[in-house]
C-alpha positions, 0 to 999 in steps of 0.5 A: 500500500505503501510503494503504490501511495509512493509511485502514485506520488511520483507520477502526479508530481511528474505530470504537474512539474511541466505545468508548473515551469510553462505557467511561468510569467515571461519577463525580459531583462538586463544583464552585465555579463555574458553568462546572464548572472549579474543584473548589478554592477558598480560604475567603474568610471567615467567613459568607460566603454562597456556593453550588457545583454538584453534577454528574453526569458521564460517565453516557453515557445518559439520566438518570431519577434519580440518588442520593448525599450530600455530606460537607462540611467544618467549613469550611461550613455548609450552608443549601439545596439549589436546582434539584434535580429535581422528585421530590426526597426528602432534602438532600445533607448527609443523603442525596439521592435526585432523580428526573425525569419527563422523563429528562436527558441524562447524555451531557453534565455534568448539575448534578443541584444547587445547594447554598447554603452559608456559610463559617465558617473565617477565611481559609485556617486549615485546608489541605485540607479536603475536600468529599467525595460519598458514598453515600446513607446510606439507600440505601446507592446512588452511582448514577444510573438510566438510562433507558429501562431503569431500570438502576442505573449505579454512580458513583464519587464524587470529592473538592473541596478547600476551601484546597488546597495546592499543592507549591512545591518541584520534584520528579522522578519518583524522588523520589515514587518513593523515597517509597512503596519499600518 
């Protein structure tokens, strides 16, 4: 009875696990590195030449086009938009919408860009200053099309730092509590 409540176990955690990664919220976001780990960084400078990564994740379909824009921060500059798809109609600082002949596989993190930039801030003199992925102004979309259906697939856009800081003091969950009590 036992082994049979077990494999019953096993199986329905096996057969709902693949529902649960697919009902996951599609996001795009900004990345300083290349193995897409870091969304922080401090600035090393003032015009400093440096890039980050746009990426598409969580899509769970392949990709035919994908539409947002970037706010950047007064902490860089922005030059270039690099490896975006071969349709491209816009800049990330202006709005951009990419489009592929081929679709991409949006089941795993897909850079839909390279963006050059260069610092103009001096060391960490301002905390906190985000890089933030927004909607394209024109079309008013922060989503990607799937394929082969060319549905729209609405993306939630997330929020990089440049000079992030990090709390020093420890706390208790009480604490943060006591913060938001009304």
């Amino acid at each position: 009875m036992k082994i049979r409540l077990v494999v019953t176990s096993a199986l329905m955690f096996a057969l709902l696990l693949p529902l649960v990664a697919y009902a996951q919220t599609p996001y795009i976001a900004v990345f300083f590195d290349r193995t897409l780990t870091r969304m922080d960084k401090d600035c090393p400078g003032n015009g400093i030449a440096d890039s980050v990564f746009v990426v598409a994740i969580g899509f769970n379909t392949f990709v035919s086009g994908i539409d947002y824009a970037i706010d950047y921060p007064g902490t860089m500059t922005w030059l270039q938009d690099l490896d975006t798809a071969p349709v491209t109609i816009g800049t990330t600082p202006t709005g951009i919408s990419e489009g592929w002949g081929n679709p991409k596989n949006g089941f795993n993190p897909l850079v839909v860009a390279k963006v050059i930039f260069r610092w103009a801030c001096n060391a960490c003199d301002v905390e906190d200053d985000p890089i933030v992925v927004v909607p394209n102004p024109h079309t008013g979309d922060l989503a990607a099309t799937d394929f082969p259906d060319f549905n729209l697939i609405p993306a939630v856009g997330m929020t990089s730092l440049v000079c992030a800081t990090v709390p020093t003091e420890d706390t208790t969950w009480g604490k943060i509590k006591s913060l938001y009590k009304e």
